[in-house]
N, C-alpha and C positions, 0 to 999 in steps of 0.2 A: 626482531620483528619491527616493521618500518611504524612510526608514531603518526595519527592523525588526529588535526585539531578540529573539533566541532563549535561551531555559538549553537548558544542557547537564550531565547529571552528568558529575563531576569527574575522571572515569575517560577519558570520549569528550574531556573536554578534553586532559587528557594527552597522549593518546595525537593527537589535533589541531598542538597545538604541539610533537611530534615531527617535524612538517611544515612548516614556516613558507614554504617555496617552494611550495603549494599555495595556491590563494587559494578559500579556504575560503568565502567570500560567493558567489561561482560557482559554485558547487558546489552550495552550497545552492537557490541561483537558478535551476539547469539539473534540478536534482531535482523543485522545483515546479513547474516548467513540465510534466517530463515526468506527473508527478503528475495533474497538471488534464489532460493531455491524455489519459491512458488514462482518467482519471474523466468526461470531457466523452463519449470512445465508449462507454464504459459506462451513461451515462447515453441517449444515442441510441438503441441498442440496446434498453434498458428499454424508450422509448418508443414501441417499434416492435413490443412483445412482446404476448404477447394473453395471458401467462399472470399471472392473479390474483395477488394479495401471498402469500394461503395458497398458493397451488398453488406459488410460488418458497421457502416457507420449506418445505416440504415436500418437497421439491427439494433445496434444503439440506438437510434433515436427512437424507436418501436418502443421499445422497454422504459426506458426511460419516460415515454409518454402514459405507457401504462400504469407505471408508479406512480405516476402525478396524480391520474386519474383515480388511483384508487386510494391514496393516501387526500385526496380533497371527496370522498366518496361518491364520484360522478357515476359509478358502477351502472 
């Protein structure tokens, strides 16, 4: 199994080696995984969309404006 090296700032290390009974390499390994795999149906999904790049960033910006809205309660 090929090895990769990650940083972390010094704080998340900490607070890491607060744990030494946690095998931290696992962890990380099952995050990636789950990672690629909500990224792999998100990408399926895209490719099954019929809506244009503008009509998805406008889309975003929609939403995104609506959370603002309702999180400062302009409702």
């Amino acid at each position: 199994m090929p090895n990769m090296t990650i940083r972390v700032p010094d704080d998340l290390k900490r607070s890491l080696d607060e744990h030494p009974e946690i095998n931290w390499s696992e962890v990380a390994r099952q995050s990636m995984r789950e990672y690629l795999y909500r990224l792999e149906v998100a990408e399926e999904i895209a490719s099954q969309s019929e809506l244009s790049e503008e009509d998805a960033v406008k889309l975003s910006e929609d939403v995104k404006k609506d959370i603002a809205e309702r999180y400062r309660g302009d409702e």
